[in-house]
C-alpha positions as semicolon CSV with decimal commas, in nm:
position;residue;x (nm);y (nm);z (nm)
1;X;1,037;-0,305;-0,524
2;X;1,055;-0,468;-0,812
3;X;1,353;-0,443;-1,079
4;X;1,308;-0,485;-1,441
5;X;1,633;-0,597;-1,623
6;X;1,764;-0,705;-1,965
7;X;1,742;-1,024;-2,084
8;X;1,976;-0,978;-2,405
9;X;2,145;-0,689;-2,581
10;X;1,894;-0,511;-2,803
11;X;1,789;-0,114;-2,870
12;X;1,585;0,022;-2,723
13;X;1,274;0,097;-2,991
14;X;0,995;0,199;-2,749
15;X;0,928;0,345;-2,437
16;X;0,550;0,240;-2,347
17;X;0,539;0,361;-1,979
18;X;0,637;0,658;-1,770
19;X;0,722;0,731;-1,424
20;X;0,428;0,737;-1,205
21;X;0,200;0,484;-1,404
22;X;0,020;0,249;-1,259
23;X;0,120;-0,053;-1,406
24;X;-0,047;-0,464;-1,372
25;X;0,168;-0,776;-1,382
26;X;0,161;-0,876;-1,741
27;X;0,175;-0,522;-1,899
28;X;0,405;-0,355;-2,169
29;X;0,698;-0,178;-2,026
30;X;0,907;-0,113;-2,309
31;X;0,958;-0,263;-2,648
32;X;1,309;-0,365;-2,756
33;X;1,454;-0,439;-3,125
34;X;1,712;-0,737;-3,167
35;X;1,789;-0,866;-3,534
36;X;1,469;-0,744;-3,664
37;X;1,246;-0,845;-3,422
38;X;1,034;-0,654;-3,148
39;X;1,068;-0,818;-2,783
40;X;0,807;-0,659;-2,544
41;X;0,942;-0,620;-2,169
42;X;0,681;-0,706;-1,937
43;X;0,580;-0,647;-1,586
44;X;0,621;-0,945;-1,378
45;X;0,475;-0,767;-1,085
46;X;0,179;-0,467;-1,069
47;X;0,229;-0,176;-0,890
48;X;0,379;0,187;-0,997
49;X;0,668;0,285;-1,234
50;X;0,878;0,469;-0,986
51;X;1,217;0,474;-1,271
52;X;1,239;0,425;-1,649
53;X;1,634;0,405;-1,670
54;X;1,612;0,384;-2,045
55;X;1,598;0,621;-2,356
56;X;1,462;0,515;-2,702
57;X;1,759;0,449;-2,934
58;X;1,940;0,334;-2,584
59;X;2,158;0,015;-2,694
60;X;2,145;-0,205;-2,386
61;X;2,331;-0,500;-2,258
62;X;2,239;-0,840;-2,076
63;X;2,127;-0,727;-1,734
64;X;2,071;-0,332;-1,764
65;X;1,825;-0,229;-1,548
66;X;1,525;-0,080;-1,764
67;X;1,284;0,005;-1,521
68;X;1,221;0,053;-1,111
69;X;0,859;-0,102;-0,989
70;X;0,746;-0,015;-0,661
């Protein structure tokens, strides 16, 4: 199980993934917005989506857990 945390405070712009998807290591999870800029949240490891804990228009802080990969 892998766990999918925030590396700064952004928004949360948007969701790419849902539970249940099949997802490879280098994919788009979600899509953040900081100061004007987009910051795509990747998978680090494949397997399936088995959480999103995030909404669009979520503001998020350093180390909120964003998604559950199992």
């Amino acid at each position: 199980m892998a766990e999918v945390r925030a590396e700064m405070v952004a928004n949360v712009w948007k969701i790419v993934v849902a539970e249940g998807d099949d997802v490879a290591e280098g994919d788009t999870l979600v899509i953040l917005e900081s100061m004007k800029m987009e910051i795509p949240v990747i998978a680090e490891d494949p397997g399936v989506v088995t959480a999103v804990k995030v909404a669009e228009g979520d503001v998020i802080q350093e180390g909120d857990l964003i998604a559950v990969i199992d």
